[in-house]
C-alpha positions as a Markdown table, in Angstrom:
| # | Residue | x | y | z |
|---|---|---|---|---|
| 1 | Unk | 47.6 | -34.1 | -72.2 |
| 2 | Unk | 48.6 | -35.6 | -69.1 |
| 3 | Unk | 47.4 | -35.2 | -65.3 |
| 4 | Unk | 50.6 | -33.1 | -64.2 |
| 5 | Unk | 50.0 | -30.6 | -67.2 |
| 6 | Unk | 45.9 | -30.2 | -66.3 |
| 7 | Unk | 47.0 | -29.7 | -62.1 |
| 8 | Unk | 49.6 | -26.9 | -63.1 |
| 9 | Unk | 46.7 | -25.8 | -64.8 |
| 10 | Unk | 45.2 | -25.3 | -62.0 |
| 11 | Unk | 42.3 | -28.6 | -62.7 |
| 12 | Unk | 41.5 | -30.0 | -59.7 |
| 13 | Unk | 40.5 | -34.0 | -59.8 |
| 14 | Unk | 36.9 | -35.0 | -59.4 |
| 15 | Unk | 35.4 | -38.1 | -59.6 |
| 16 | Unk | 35.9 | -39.0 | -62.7 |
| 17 | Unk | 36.9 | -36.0 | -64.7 |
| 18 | Unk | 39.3 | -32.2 | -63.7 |
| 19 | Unk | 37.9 | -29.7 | -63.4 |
| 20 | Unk | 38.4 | -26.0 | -63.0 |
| 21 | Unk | 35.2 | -23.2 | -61.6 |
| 22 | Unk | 35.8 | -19.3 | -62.8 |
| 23 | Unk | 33.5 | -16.2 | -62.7 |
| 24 | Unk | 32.5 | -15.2 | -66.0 |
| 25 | Unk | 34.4 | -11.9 | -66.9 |
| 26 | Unk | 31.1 | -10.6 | -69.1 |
| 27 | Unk | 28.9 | -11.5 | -65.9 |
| 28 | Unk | 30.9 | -11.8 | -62.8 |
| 29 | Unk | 27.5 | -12.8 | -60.9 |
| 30 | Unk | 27.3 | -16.5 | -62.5 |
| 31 | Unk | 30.0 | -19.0 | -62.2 |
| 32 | Unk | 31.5 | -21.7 | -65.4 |
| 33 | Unk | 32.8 | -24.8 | -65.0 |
| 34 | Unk | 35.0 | -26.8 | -67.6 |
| 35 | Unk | 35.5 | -30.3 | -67.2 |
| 36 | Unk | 38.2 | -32.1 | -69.0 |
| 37 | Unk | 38.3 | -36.1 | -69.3 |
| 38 | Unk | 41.4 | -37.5 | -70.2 |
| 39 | Unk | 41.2 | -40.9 | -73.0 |
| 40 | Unk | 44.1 | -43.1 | -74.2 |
| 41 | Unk | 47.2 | -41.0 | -75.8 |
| 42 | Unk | 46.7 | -37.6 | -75.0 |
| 43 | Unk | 43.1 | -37.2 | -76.2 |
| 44 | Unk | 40.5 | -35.7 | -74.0 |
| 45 | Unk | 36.9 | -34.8 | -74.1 |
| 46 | Unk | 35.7 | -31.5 | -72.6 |
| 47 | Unk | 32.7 | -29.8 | -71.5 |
| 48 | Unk | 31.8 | -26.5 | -70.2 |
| 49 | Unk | 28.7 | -25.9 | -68.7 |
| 50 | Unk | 27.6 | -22.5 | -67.5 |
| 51 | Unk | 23.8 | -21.8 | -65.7 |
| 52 | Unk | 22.6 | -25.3 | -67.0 |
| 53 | Unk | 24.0 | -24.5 | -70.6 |
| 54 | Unk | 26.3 | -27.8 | -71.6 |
| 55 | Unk | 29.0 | -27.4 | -74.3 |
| 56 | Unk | 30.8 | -30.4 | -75.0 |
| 57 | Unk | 33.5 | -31.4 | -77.6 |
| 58 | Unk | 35.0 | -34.9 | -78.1 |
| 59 | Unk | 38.7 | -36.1 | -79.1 |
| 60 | Unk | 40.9 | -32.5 | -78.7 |
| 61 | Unk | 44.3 | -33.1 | -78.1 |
| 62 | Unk | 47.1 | -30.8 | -77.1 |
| 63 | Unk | 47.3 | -27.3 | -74.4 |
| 64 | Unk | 46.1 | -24.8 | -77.6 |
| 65 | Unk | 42.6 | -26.6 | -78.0 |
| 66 | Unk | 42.2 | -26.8 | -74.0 |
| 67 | Unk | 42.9 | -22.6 | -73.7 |
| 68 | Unk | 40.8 | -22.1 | -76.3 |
| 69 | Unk | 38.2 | -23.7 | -74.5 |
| 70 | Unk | 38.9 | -22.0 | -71.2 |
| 71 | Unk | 38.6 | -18.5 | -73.1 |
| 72 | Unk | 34.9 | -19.5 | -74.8 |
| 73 | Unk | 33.9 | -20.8 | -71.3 |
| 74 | Unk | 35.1 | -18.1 | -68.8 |
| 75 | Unk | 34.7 | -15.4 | -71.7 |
| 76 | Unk | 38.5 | -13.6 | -71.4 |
C-alpha cells in the first residue's frame, strides 16, 4: 500500500494517519470514519470508528483487505 494508492482512494492525510469520513448507508444520520496507517513494506494498520465504537485490525496488506474494511465500516 502506498500513499498515491490511499489518495486515489480518496484518503485524505491527517496527522499521522489517512483517513476517509462516509455516511453510513444503514443509518445515513451518523457518520464512520476509517483510518489507515501505513508501516514498513506495504503493511498498514486500520481502524474504523463509528459513534465512539473503535474497530481496529493490525498488519493487512494489499487493496482487497482495505475494501473490505471500507464495506464493514460504511455498511455498502
Amino acid at each position: 500500500m502506498s500513499k498515491t494508492k490511499l489518495h486515489k482512494m480518496g484518503y485524505r492525510k491527517g496527522r499521522d494517519c489517512y483517513f476517509k469520513t462516509r455516511r453510513v448507508r444503514v443509518r445515513p444520520e451518523t457518520k464512520a470514519t476509517v483510518q489507515v496507517q501505513l508501516r514498513g513494506h506495504g503493511w498498514y494498520d486500520v481502524r474504523a470508528i463509528e459513534r465512539g465504537m473503535v474497530y481496529s485490525s493490525e498488519l493487512l496488506k494489499g487493496v482487497r483487505q482495505l475494501r473490505q474494511w471500507e464495506s464493514f465500516a460504511f455498511c455498502t
